[in-house]
C-alpha positions, 0 to 999 in steps of 0.5 A: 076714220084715218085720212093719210096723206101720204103713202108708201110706194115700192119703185126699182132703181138702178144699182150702180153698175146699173148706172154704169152700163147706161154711161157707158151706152149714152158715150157709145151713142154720142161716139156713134153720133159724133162720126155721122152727124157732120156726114148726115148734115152734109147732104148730098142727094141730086136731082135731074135738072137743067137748072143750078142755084149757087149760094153766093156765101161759099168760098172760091174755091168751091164756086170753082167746083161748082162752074166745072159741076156745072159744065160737067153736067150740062145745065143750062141756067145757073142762079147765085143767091145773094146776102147783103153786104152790111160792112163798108157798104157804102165804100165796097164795090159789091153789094151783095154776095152775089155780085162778087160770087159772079164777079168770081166765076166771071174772072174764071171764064164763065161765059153764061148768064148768071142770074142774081137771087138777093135779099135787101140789107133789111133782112137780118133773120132766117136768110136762108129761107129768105134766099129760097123765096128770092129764088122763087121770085126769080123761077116765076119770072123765068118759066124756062128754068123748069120745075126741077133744080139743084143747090150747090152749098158747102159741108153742113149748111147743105141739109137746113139749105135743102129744107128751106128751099123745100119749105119755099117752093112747096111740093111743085118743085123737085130739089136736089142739093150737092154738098162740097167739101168745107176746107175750114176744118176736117170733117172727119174728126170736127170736134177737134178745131173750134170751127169745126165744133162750132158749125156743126153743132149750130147747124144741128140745133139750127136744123132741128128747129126749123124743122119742128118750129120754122113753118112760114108764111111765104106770102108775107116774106115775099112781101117783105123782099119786095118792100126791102128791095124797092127801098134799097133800089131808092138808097142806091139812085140816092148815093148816085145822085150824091156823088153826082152833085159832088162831082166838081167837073160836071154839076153844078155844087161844085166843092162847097157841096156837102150832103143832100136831105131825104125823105125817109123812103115811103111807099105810100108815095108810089102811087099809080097813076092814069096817063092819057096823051095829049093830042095835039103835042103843042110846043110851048116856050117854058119860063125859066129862072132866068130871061132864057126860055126852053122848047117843050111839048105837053105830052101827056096828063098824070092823074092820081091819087095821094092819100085820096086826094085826086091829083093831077100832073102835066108831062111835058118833052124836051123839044132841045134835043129831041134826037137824044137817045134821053129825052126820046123815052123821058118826060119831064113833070115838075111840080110844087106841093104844099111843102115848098118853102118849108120842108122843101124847095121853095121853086118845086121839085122834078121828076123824070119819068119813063115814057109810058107804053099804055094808060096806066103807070107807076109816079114815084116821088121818093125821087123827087129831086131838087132843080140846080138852081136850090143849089146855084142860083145862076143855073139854068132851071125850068120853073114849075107851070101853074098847072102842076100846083098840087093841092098835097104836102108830098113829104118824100124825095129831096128835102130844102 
C-alpha cells in the first residue's frame, strides 16, 4: 500500500482582468466610503428633551452655536463636561474645560446656570466615556433634569460621543446628539488636509472599537472619579494653603517661607466618625505656647476608627469671636499623634471642621495642618489638650 502525503487539487483563480474588475470595485468602494464616512461619523439625530449637555473641548465659536441652540429651542438646564487641564496647571486660571467653556458662554451673556460634569487630572483613558459617567453622577443629584437629553459636539467626534453616553447611562435613558460644523477642515473633501485625514480615520477606527471591544463596567469608572475628584479637591486646599503662608501681608512665614511637606493623599484617612455633643458646653481657658490663654467650649465628642484602632477626638468652639460668620459653623480639633516630633510637628496638628447637623460625620486628616508656631515661634498657637493624644501614627496632612 502506497501511503501519499500530498494530493493534487483543481482550484480556479482569477485571470487578470479578473484581478482587474475586483481593483477597480474596491477603488469604487473606498471612493464611495471617502464621500460618506466623515458624514456618517458626524452624527446628527436629536431628541425631545429640556436638557443640553455640551462638551467642553469644542471651540468657541461652537459653544456660540450651541447657547443660541439652546435658547432657540427652549431648554432649561445646560451641562458642560469637562477634561482636566494637564499643562501650566498650576499657573492657569482654569482647571478643567469646563471652566473656560463657562467662562465663554458667560462672557457672551448667558444669564442660566451652568452646571460642570469634570474628570480628575488622573484620568488619562477613555475620557469620553469618563465625561458620560461624570454626567450621570450629576443627573442623579439632579432628578429635574429628566430622563431624556442632547449632546452638542462637533464634526466626527459626534457618533463615538453618542455611543459612549449610551454605554453610561444605559437603556433608561433617551439621548440625542447634535453635530456642529468642525472649521478645521472641509469635510467634504477631508482627505486633502492632514487634519482632516487625521480625525476622521481615528475617529473610524476609534469608534469601531469601542463599539466591538469597549464594554465597561460603569460601577468601577464611577469609583475611580469619586477617588480622583476627592484627591484633586485635597491638592487644591493644598496649593490654597501654600500661597497663604507665602503671602507676606498676612500669615505669619513671611519671605523666608519656601514650600509646605504633604502626606501623600490616602484615603484611608477619611474616616467616618460618631458625634455626640456635649451637654454642658463648658467654658474653659485653653493654654497656649505662649502666658496668653483662649476661651473655648467642649462641643462635642469625635469617635472613630483608624486602622481598627478606636479613637477618640474633643471638639472644642471659639468663645473669641463667637459672633463670627467662622466660628459659628467650625469646630476646632487639635491633635497629637504617634508622629509628632518624627514625621510630623512635635506640638500636634488641627483640624477645622464643619459643624455637624446629626450624629455621624466624615474626619479627614488629609488636611491636617500644622499650627503657625512650627513656623514662627512667637505666634499665637493653642496647644493640643491631653485628651486628644492618639494612641495611632496618622501619616496624612502636613509633614514637620
Amino acid at each position: 500500500m502506497r501511503i501519499r502525503f500530498f494530493a493534487k487539487r483543481y482550484c480556479r483563480c482569477l485571470t487578470f482582468f479578473g484581478w482587474l474588475v475586483l481593483l477597480l470595485l474596491a477603488v469604487l468602494f473606498f471612493r464611495i466610503w471617502m464621500g460618506t464616512v466623515c458624514h456618517w461619523l458626524s452624527l446628527d439625530r436629536p431628541v425631545k428633551a429640556k436638557t443640553l449637555v455640551v462638551e467642553g473641548w469644542i471651540e468657541d465659536y461652537a459653544l456660540k452655536n450651541a447657547v443660541n441652540f439652546y435658547k432657540k429651542n427652549h431648554y432649561k438646564h445646560l451641562i458642560v463636561t469637562g477634561l482636566p487641564i494637564t499643562r501650566w496647571h498650576d499657573y492657569v486660571t482654569f482647571k478643567n474645560t469646563a471652566q473656560g467653556s463657562a467662562a465663554v458662554m458667560k462672557g457672551d451673556g448667558f444669564r442660566d446656570t451652568i452646571y460642570q460634569a469634570v474628570i480628575p487630572r488622573s484620568v488619562t483613558l477613555n475620557r469620553t466615556y469618563n465625561t458620560a459617567v461624570a454626567t450621570r453622577m450629576l443627573f442623579q443629584k439632579h432628578p429635574e433634569f429628566g430622563r431624556s437629553f442632547n449632546i452638542y459636539s462637533v464634526g466626527v467626534h459626534a457618533r463615538r460621543t453618542h455611543l459612549m453616553f449610551e454605554r453610561a447611562f444605559g437603556d433608561g435613558y433617551k439621548i440625542g446628539i447634535i453635530a456642529d460644523t468642525d472649521r478645521s477642515f472641509d469635510p467634504e473633501h477631508w482627505w486633502r488636509s492632514s487634519k482632516g485625514f487625521r480625525n476622521v480615520s481615528n475617529e473610524f477606527v476609534a469608534f469601531n472599537y469601542v463599539w466591538i471591544f469597549f464594554h465597561p463596567d460603569y460601577k468601577v469608572y464611577e469609583r475611580q472619579l469619586k477617588k480622583g475628584l476627592y484627591v484633586d479637591s485635597i491638592r487644591r486646599l493644598r496649593r490654597k494653603t501654600d500661597r497663604e503662608l507665602k503671602d507676606t501681608l498676612g500669615k505669619p512665614a513671611g519671605r523666608v517661607f519656601r514650600h509646605i511637606a504633604w502626606f501623600p493623599v490616602r484615603l484611608d484617612y477619611r474616616v467616618p466618625a460618631v458625634f455626640v455633643v456635649d451637654a454642658n458646653r463648658k467654658v474653659f481657658k485653653m493654654a497656649t505656647n505662649t502666658s496668653r490663654k483662649l476661651l473655648y467650649r467642649t462641643y462635642g465628642y469625635l469617635k472613630f476608627r483608624v486602622h481598627d484602632t478606636l479613637c477618640r477626638l474633643t471638639a472644642y468652639q471659639s468663645m473669641e469671636n463667637i459672633h463670627g460668620l467662622i466660628n459659628k459653623k467650625e469646630l476646632f480639633v487639635p491633635f497629637c499623634d504617634k508622629t509628632n516630633g518624627k514625621e510630623t510637628y512635635v506640638d500636634g496638628r488641627y483640624l477645622n471642621i464643619k459643624i455637624p447637623r446629626s450624629d455621624h460625620t466624615i474626619i479627614d486628616f488629609n488636611i491636617a495642618y500644622n499650627p503657625y508656631c512650627a513656623y514662627v515661634h512667637h505666634w499665637l498657637c493653642p496647644l493640643v489638650p491631653p485628651g486628644n493624644q492618639l494612641n495611632v501614627s496618622i501619616f496624612a496632612g502636613q509633614k514637620n
